[in-house]
PAMI-755892 format. One record per atom (N, C-alpha, C): atom name; y, z, x. Coordinates in steps of 0.1 Angstrom, whole numbers. Layout:
% residues N
R / at / north / up / east
R / CA / Y / Z / X
...
END
This chain:
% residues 280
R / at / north / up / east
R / N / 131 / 67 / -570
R / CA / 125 / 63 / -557
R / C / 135 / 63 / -546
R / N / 145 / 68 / -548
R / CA / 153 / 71 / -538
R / C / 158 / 82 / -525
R / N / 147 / 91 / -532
R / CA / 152 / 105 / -525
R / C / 137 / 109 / -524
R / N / 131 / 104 / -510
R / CA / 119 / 106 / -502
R / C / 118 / 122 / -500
R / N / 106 / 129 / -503
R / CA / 104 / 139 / -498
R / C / 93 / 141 / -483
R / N / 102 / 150 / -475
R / CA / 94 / 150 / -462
R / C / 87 / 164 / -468
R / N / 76 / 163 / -460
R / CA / 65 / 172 / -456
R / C / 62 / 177 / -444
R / N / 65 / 191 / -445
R / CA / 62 / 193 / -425
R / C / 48 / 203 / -430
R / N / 44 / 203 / -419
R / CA / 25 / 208 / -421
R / C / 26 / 219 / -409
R / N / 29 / 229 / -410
R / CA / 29 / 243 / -402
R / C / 13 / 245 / -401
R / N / 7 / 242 / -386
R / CA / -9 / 240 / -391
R / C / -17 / 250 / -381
R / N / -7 / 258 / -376
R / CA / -13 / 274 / -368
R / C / -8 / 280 / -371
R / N / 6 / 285 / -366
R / CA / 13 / 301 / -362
R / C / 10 / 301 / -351
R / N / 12 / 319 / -353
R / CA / 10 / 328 / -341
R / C / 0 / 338 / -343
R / N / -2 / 334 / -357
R / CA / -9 / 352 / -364
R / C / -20 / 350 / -371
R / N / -27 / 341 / -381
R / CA / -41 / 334 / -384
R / C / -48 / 338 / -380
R / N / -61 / 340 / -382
R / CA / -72 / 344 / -372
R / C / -82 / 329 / -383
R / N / -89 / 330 / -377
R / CA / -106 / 325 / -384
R / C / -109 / 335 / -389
R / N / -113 / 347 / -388
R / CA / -111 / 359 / -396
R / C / -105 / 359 / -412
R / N / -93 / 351 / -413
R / CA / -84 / 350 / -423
R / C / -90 / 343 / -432
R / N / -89 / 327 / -420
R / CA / -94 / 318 / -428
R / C / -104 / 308 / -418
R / N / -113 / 302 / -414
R / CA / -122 / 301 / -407
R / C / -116 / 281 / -407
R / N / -107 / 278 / -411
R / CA / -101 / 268 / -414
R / C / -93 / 268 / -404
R / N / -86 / 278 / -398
R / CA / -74 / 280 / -388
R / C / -77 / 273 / -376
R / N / -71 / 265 / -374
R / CA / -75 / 257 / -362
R / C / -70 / 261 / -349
R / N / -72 / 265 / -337
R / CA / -68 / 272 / -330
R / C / -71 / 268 / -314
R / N / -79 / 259 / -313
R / CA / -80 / 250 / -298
R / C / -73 / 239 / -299
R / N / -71 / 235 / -290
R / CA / -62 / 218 / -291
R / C / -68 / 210 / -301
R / N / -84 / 206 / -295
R / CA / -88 / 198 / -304
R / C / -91 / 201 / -313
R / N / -88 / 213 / -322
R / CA / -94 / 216 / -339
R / C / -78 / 211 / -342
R / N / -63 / 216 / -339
R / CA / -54 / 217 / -341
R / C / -53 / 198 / -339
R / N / -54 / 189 / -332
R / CA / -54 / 175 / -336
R / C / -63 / 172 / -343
R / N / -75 / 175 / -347
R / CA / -79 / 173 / -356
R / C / -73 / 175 / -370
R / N / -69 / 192 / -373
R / CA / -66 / 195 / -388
R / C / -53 / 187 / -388
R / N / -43 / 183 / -381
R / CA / -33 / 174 / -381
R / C / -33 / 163 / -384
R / N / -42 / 157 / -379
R / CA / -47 / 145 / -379
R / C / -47 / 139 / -400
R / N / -59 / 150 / -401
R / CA / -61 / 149 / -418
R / C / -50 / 154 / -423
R / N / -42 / 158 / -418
R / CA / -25 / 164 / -427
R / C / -21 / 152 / -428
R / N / -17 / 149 / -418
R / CA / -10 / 135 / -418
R / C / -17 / 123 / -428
R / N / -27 / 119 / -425
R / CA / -32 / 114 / -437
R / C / -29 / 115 / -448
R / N / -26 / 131 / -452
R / CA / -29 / 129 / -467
R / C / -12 / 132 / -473
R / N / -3 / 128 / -459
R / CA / 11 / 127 / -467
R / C / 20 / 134 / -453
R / N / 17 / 146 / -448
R / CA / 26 / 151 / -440
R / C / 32 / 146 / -428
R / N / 44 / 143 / -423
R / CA / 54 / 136 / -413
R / C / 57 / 144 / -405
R / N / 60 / 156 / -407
R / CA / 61 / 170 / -395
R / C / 50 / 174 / -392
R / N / 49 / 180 / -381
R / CA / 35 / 187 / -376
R / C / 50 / 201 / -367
R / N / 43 / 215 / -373
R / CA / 49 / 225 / -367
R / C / 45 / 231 / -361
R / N / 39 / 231 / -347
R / CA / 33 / 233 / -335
R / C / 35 / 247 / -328
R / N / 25 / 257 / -328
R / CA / 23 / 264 / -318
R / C / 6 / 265 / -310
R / N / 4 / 269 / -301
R / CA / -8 / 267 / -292
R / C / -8 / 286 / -289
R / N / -19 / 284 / -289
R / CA / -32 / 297 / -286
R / C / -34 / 294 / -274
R / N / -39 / 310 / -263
R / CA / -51 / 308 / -254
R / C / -66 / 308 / -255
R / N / -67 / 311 / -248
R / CA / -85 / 309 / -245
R / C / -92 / 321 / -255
R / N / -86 / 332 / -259
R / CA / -87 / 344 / -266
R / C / -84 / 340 / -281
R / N / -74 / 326 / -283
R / CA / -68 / 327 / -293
R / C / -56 / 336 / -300
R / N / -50 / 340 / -287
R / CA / -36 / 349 / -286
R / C / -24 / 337 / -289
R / N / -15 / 343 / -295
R / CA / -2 / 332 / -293
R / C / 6 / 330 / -277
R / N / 7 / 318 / -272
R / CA / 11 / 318 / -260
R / C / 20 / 305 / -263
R / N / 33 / 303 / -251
R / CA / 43 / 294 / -249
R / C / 41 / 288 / -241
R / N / 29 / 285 / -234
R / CA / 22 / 275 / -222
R / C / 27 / 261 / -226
R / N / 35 / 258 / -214
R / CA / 38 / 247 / -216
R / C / 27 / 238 / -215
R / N / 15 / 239 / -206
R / CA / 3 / 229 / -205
R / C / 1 / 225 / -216
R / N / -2 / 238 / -224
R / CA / -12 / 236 / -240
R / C / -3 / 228 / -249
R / N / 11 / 231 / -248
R / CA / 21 / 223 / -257
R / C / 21 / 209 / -255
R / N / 17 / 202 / -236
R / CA / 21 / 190 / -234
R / C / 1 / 185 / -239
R / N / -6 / 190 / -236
R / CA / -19 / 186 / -241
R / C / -21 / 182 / -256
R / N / -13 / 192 / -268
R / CA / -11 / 187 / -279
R / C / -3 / 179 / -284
R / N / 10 / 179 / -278
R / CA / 17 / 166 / -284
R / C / 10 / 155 / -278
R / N / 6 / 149 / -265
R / CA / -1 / 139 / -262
R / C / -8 / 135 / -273
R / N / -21 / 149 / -277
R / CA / -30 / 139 / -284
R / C / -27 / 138 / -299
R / N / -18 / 144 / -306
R / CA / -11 / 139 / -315
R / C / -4 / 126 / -315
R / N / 2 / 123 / -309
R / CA / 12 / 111 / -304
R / C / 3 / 100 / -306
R / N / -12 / 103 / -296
R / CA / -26 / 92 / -301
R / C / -29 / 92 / -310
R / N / -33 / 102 / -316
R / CA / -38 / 105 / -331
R / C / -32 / 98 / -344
R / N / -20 / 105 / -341
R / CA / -11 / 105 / -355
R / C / -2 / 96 / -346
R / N / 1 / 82 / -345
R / CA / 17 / 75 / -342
R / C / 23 / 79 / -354
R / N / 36 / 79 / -350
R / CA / 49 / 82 / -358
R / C / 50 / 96 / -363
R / N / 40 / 106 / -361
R / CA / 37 / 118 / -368
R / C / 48 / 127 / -355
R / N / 63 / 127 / -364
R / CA / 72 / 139 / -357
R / C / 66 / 150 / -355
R / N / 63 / 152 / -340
R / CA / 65 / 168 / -333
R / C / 71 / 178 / -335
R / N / 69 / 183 / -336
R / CA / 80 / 196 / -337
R / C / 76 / 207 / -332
R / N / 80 / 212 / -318
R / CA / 72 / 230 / -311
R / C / 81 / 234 / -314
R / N / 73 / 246 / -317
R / CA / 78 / 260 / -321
R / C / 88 / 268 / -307
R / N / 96 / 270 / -309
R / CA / 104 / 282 / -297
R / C / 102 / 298 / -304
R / N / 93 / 303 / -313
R / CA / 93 / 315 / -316
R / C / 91 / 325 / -310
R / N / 91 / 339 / -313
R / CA / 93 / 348 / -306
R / C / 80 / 355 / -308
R / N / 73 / 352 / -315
R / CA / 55 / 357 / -315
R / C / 50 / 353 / -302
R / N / 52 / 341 / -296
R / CA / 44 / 336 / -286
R / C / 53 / 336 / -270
R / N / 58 / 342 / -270
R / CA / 66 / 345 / -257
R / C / 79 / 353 / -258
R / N / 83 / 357 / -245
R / CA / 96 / 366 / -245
R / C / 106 / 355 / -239
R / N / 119 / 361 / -239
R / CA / 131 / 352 / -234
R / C / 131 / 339 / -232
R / N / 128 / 333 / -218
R / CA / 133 / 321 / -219
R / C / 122 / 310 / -218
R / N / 112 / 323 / -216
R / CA / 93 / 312 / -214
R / C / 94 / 310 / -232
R / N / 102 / 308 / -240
R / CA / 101 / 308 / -254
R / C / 102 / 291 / -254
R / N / 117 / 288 / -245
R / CA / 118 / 272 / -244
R / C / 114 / 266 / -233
R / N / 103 / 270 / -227
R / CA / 96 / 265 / -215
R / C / 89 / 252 / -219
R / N / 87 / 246 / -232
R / CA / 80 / 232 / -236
R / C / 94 / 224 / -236
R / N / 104 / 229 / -236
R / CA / 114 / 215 / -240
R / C / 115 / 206 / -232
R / N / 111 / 206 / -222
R / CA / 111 / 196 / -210
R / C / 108 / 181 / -214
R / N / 93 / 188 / -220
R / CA / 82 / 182 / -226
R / C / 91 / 170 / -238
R / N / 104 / 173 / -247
R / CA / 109 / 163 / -248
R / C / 102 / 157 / -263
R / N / 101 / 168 / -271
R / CA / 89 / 167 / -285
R / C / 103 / 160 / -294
R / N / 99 / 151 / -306
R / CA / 110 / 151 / -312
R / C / 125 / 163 / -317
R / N / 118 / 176 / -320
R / CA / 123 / 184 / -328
R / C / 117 / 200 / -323
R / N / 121 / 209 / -321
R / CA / 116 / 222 / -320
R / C / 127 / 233 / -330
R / N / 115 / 240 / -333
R / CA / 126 / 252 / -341
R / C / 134 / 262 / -333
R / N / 148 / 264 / -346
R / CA / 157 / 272 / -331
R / C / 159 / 284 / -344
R / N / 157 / 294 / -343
R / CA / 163 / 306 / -346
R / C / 173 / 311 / -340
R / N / 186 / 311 / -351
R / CA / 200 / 317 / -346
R / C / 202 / 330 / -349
R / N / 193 / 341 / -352
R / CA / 197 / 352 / -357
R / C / 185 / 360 / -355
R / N / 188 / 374 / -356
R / CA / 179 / 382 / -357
R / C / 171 / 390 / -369
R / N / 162 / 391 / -372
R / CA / 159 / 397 / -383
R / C / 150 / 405 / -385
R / N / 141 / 414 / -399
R / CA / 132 / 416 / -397
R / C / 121 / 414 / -402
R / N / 108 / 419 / -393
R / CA / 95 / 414 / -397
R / C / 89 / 423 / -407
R / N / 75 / 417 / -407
R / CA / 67 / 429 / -414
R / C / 69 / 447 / -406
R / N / 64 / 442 / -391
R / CA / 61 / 457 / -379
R / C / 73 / 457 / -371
R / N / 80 / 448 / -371
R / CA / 88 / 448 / -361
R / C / 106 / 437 / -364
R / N / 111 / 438 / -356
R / CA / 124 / 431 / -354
R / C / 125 / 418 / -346
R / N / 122 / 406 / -351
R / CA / 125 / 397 / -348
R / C / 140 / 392 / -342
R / N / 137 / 391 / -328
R / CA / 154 / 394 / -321
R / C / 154 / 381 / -310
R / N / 167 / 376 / -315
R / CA / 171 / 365 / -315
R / C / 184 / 368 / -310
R / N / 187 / 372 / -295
R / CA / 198 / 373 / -289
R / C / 207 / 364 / -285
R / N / 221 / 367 / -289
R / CA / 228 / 350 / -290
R / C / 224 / 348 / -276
R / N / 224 / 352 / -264
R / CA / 222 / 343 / -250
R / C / 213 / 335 / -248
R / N / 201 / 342 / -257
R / CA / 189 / 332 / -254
R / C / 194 / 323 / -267
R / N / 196 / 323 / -279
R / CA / 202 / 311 / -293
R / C / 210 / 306 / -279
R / N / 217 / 309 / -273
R / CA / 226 / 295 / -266
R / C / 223 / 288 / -255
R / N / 211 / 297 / -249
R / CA / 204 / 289 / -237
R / C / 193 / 280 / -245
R / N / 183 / 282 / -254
R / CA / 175 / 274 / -264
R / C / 186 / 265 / -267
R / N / 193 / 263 / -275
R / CA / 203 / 251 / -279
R / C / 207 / 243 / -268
R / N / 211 / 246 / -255
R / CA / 214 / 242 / -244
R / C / 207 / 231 / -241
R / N / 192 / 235 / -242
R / CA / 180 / 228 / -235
R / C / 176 / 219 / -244
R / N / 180 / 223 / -257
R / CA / 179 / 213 / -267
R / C / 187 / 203 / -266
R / N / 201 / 203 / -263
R / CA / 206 / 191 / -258
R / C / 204 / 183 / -248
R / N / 202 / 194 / -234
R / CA / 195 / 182 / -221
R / C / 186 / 174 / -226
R / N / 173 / 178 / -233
R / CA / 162 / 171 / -234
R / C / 163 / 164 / -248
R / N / 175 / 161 / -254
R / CA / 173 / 153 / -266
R / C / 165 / 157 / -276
R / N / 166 / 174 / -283
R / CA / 154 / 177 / -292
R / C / 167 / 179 / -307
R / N / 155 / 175 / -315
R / CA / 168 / 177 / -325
R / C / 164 / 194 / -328
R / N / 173 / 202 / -332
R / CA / 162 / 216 / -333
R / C / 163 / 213 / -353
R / N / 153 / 223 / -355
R / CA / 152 / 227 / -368
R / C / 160 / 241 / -374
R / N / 167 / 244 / -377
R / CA / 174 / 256 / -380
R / C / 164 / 264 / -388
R / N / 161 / 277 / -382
R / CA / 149 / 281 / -395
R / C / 157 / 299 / -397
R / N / 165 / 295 / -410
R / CA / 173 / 304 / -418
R / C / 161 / 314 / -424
R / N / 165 / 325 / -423
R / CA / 158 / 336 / -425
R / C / 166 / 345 / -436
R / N / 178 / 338 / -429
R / CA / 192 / 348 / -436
R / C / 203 / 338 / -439
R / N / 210 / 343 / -446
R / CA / 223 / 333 / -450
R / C / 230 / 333 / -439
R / N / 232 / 344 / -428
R / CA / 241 / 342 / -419
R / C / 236 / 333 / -408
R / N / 223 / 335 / -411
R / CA / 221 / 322 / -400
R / C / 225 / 304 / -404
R / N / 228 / 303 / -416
R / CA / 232 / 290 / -422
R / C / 242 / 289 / -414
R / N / 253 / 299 / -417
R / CA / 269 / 301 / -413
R / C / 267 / 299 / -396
R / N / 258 / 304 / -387
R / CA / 256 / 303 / -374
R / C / 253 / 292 / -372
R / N / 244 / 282 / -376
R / CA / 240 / 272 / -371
R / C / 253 / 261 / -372
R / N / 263 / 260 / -386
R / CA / 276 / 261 / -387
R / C / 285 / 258 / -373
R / N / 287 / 269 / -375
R / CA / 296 / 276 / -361
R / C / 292 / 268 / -348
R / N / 278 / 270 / -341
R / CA / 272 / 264 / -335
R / C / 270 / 244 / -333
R / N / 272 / 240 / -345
R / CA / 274 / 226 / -348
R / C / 289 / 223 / -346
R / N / 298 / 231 / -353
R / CA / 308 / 227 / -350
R / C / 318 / 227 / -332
R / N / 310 / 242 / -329
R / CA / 313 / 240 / -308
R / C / 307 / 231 / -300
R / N / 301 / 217 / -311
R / CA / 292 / 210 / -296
R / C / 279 / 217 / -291
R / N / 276 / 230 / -297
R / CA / 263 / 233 / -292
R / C / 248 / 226 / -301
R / N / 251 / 222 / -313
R / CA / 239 / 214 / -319
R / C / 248 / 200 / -318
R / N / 242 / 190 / -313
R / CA / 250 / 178 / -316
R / C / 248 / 169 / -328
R / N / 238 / 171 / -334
R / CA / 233 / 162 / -349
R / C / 235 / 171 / -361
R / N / 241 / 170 / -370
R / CA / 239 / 172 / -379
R / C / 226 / 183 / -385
R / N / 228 / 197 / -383
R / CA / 219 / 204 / -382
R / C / 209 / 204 / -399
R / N / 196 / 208 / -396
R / CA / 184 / 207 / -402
R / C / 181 / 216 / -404
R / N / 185 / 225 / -416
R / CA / 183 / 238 / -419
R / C / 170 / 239 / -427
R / N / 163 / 252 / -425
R / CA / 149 / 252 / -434
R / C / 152 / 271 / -435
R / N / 151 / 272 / -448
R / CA / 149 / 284 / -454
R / C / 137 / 291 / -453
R / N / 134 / 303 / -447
R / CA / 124 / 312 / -448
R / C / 127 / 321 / -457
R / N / 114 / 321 / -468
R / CA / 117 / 330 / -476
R / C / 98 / 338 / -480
R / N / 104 / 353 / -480
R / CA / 88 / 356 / -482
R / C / 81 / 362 / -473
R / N / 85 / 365 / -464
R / CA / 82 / 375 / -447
R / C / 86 / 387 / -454
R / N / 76 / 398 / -454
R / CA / 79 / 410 / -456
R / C / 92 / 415 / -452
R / N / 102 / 426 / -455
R / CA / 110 / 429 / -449
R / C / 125 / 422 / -445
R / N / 119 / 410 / -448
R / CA / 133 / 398 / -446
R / C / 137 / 391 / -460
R / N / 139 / 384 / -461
R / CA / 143 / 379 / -475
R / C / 132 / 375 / -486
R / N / 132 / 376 / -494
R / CA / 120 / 375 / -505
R / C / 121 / 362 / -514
R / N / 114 / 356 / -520
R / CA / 118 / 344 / -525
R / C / 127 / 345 / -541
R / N / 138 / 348 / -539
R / CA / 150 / 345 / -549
R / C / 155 / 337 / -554
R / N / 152 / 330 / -564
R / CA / 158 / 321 / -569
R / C / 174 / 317 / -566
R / N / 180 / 328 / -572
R / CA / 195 / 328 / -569
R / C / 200 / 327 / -555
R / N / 195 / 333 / -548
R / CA / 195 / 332 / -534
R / C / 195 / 321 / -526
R / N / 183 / 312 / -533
R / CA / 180 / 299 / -527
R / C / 184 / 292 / -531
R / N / 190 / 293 / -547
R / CA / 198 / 282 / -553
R / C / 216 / 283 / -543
R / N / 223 / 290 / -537
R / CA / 231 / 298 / -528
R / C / 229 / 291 / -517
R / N / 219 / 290 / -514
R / CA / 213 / 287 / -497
R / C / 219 / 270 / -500
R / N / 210 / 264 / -507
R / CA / 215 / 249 / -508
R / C / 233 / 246 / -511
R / N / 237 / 260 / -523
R / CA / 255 / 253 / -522
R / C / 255 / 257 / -506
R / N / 255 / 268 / -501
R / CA / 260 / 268 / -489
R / C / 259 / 254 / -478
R / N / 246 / 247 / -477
R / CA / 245 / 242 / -468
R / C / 252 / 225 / -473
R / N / 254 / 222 / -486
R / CA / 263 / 213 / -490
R / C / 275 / 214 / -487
R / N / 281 / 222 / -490
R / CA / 293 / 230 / -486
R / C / 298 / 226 / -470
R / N / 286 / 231 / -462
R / CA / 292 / 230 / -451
R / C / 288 / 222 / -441
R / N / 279 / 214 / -444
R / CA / 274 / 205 / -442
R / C / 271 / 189 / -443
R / N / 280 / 187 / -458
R / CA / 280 / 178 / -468
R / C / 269 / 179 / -483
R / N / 272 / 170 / -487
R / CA / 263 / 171 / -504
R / C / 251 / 163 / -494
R / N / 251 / 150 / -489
R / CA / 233 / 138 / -487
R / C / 233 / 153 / -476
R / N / 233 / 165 / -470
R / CA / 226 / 171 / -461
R / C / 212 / 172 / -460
R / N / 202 / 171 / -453
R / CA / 187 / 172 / -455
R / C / 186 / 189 / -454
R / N / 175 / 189 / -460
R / CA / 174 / 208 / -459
R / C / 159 / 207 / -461
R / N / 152 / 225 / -457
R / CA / 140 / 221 / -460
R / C / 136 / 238 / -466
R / N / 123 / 240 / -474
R / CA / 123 / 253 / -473
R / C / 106 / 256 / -475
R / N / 104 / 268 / -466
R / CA / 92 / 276 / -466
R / C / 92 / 287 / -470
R / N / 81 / 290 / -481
R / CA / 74 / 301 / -482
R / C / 62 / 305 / -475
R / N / 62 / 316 / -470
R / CA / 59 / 326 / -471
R / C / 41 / 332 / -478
R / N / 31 / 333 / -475
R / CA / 23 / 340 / -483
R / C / 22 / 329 / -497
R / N / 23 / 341 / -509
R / CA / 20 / 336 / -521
R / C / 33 / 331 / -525
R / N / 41 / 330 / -518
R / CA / 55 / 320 / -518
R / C / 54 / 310 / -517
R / N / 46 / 301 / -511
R / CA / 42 / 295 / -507
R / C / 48 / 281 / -516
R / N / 39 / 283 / -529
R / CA / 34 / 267 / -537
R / C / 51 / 274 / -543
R / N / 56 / 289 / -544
R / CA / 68 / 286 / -554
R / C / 81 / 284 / -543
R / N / 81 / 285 / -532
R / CA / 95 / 277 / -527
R / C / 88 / 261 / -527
R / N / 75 / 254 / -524
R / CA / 75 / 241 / -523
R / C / 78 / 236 / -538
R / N / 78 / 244 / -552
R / CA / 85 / 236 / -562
R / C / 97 / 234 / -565
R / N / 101 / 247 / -560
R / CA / 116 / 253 / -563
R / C / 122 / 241 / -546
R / N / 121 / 236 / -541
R / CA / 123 / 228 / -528
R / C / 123 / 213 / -535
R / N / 109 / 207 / -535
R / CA / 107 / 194 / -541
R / C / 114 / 192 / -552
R / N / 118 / 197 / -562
R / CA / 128 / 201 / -574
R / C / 138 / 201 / -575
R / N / 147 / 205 / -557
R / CA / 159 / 207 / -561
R / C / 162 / 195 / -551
R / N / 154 / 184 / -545
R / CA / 155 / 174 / -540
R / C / 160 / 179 / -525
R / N / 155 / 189 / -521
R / CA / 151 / 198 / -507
R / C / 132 / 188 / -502
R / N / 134 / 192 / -488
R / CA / 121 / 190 / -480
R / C / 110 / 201 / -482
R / N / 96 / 200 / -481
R / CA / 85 / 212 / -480
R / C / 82 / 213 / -467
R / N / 77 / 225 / -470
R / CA / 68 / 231 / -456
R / C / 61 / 239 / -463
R / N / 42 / 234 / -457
R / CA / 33 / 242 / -462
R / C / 25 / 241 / -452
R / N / 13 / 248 / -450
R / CA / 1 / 247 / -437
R / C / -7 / 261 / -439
R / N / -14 / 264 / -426
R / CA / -22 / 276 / -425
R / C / -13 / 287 / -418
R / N / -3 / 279 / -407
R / CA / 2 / 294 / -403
R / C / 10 / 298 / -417
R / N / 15 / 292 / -427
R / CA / 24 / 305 / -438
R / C / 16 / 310 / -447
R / N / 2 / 301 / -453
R / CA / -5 / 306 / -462
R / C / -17 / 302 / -458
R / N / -31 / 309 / -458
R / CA / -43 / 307 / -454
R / C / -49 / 303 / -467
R / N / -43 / 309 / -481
R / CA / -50 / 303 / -491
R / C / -47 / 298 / -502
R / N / -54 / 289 / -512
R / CA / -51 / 283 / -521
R / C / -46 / 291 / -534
R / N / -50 / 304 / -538
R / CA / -48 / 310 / -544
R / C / -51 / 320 / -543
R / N / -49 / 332 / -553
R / CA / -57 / 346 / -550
R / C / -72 / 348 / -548
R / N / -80 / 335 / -550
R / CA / -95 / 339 / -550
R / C / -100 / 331 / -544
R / N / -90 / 320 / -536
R / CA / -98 / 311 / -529
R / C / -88 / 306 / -516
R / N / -96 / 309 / -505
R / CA / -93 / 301 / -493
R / C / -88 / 286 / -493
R / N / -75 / 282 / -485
R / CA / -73 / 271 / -481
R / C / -85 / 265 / -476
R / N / -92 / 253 / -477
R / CA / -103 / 246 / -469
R / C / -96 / 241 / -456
R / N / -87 / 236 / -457
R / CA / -78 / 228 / -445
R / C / -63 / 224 / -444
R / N / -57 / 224 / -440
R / CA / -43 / 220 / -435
R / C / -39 / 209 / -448
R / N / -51 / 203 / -446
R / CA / -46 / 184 / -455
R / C / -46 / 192 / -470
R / N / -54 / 196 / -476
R / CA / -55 / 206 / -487
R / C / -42 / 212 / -494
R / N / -38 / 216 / -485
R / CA / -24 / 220 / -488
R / C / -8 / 213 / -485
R / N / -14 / 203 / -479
R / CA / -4 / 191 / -484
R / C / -6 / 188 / -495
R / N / -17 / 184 / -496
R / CA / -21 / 173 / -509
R / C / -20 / 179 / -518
R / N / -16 / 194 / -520
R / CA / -12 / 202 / -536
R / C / 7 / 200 / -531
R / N / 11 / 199 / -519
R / CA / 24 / 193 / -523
R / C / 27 / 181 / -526
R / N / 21 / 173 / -525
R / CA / 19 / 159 / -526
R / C / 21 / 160 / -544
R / N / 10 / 164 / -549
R / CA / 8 / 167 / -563
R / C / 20 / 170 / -570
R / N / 31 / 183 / -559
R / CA / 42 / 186 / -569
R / C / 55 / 174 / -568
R / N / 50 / 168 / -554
R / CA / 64 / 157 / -557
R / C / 64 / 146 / -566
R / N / 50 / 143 / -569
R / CA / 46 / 134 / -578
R / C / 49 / 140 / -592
R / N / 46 / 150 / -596
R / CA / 48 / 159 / -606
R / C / 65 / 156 / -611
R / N / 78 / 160 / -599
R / CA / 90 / 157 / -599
R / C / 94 / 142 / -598
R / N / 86 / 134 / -599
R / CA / 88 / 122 / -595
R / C / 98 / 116 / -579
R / N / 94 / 125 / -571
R / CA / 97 / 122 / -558
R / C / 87 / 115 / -548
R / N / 91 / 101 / -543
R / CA / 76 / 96 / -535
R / C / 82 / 107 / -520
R / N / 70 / 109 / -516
R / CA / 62 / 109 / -504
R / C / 70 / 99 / -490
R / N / 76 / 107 / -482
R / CA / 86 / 98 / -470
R / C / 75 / 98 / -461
R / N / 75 / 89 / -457
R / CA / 69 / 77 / -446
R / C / 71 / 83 / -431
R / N / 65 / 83 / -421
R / CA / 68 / 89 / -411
R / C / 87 / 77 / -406
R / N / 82 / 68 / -411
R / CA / 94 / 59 / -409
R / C / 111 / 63 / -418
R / N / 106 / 62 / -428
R / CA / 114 / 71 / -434
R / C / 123 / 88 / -434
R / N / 111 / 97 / -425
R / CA / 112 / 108 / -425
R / C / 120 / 106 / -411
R / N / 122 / 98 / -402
R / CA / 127 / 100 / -390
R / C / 143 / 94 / -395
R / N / 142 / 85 / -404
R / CA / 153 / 76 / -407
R / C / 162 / 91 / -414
R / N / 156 / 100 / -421
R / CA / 167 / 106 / -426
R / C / 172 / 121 / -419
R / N / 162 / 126 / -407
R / CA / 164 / 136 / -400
R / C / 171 / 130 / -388
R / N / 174 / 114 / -385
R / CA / 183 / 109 / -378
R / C / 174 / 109 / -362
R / N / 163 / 108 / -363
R / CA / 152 / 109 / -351
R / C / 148 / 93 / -344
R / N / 147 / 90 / -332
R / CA / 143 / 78 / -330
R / C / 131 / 80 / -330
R / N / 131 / 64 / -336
R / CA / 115 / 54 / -332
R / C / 105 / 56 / -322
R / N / 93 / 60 / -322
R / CA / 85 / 58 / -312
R / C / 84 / 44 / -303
R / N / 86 / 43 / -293
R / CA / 86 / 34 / -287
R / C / 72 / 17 / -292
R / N / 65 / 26 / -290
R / CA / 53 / 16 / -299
R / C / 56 / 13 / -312
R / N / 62 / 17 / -318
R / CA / 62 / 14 / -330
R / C / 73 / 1 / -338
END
């Protein structure tokens, strides 16, 4: 009972349709809604992107300060976290929400590739994104795609450009980019002990049908999860996710399984090094 597992709930993307899965929440208020029942059923992260009116991926800062608000009501203590990805904007309209001042946003330090295309992550914009992440007090989330970006965020920690103790999360399972490897990921963790310390928090997502096997191979190796609708729309090969909470509550299942409890939004801030909500 010592080694709480967090849960972050990735509960759009950029790419879902209702099409996919008619579950995909995609206006503000479906998105605080499906959040809402995440949280409930165990999740402490919420990984935040916003749609327009079309349901396109967009970096609108409105739509980002409209949803953390009603999360913040919704969910107290339920960590923030916007996305800076490169699906939903170009250059620097990517960290146009930081103002906004969310607990945590993800920082991509590297460039990689996608399914169609090249996911490019130019160090100016990695250093203007980190920048802004210091003015505005966001802790970022490192979302390692590659081992070199472990070594980058590194590098980057060590010049004063991340000031906390960086929060690496493994992507594994994106067509084209890294695939979910055992060896690889067992690798990813020495590395980030290594250079980070042994108590470092780490976290990892799969991908598609990667999904439930980085959340065991994660919960297991006494790493963090990440599960929701933007990485997997469904529960298996023959059946649709019903909801966001759905797919917690089968990680819920595996940390109970490992005998890991479930971290507390109080808890989950206490070991990502995040302050208290004022209310709270």
């Amino acid at each position: 009972m010592t080694n709480p597992c967090i849960i972050c709930v990735a509960i759009t993307g950029s790419l879902p349709t209702k099409d996919n899965n008619p579950a995909v929440p995609l206006t503000i208020d479906e998105q605080i809604e499906s959040t809402h029942e995440a949280f409930e059923a165990g999740a402490t992260i919420a990984h935040c992107h916003v749609r327009d009116d079309q349901g396109k991926p967009t970096s609108d800062p409105d739509r980002f300060a409209r949803l953390k608000e009603g999360l913040e009501k919704h969910c107290p203590g339920l960590i923030v976290q916007l996305s800076t990805g490169g699906r939903s904007g170009a250059g620097r309209a990517r960290g146009g929400m930081l103002p906004l001042r969310p607990d945590m946003a993800s920082l991509s330090v590297g460039s990689n590739n996608f399914p169609t295309r090249v996911y490019e992550n130019p160090p100016d914009l990695v250093d203007w994104l980190a920048s802004e992440m210091l003015v505005y007090q966001v802790k970022p989330e490192i979302e390692a795609f590659d081992l070199s970006h472990i070594l980058k965020a590194h590098q980057m920690w060590k010049a004063g450009q991340i000031r906390d103790r960086p929060y690496v999360q493994f992507v594994m399972g994106v067509r084209n980019a890294m695939p979910a490897d055992r060896e690889v990921f067992d690798y990813y963790i020495h590395t980030v002990k290594r250079l980070f310390g042994e108590d470092a928090p780490w976290c990892a997502a799969g991908i598609g049908p990667a999904q439930i096997v980085l959340n065991e191979w994660a919960i297991g190796a006494g790493g963090h999860a990440r599960t929701g609708l933007e990485d997997n729309v469904r529960l298996d090969r023959d059946h649709l996710a019903p909801s966001n909470a759905a797919l917690v509550r089968r990680a819920v299942e595996i940390a109970e399984r490992h005998g890991r409890p479930i971290a507390t939004w109080r808890q989950a801030r206490q070991i990502l090094g995040l302050r208290m909500p004022q209310a709270a």
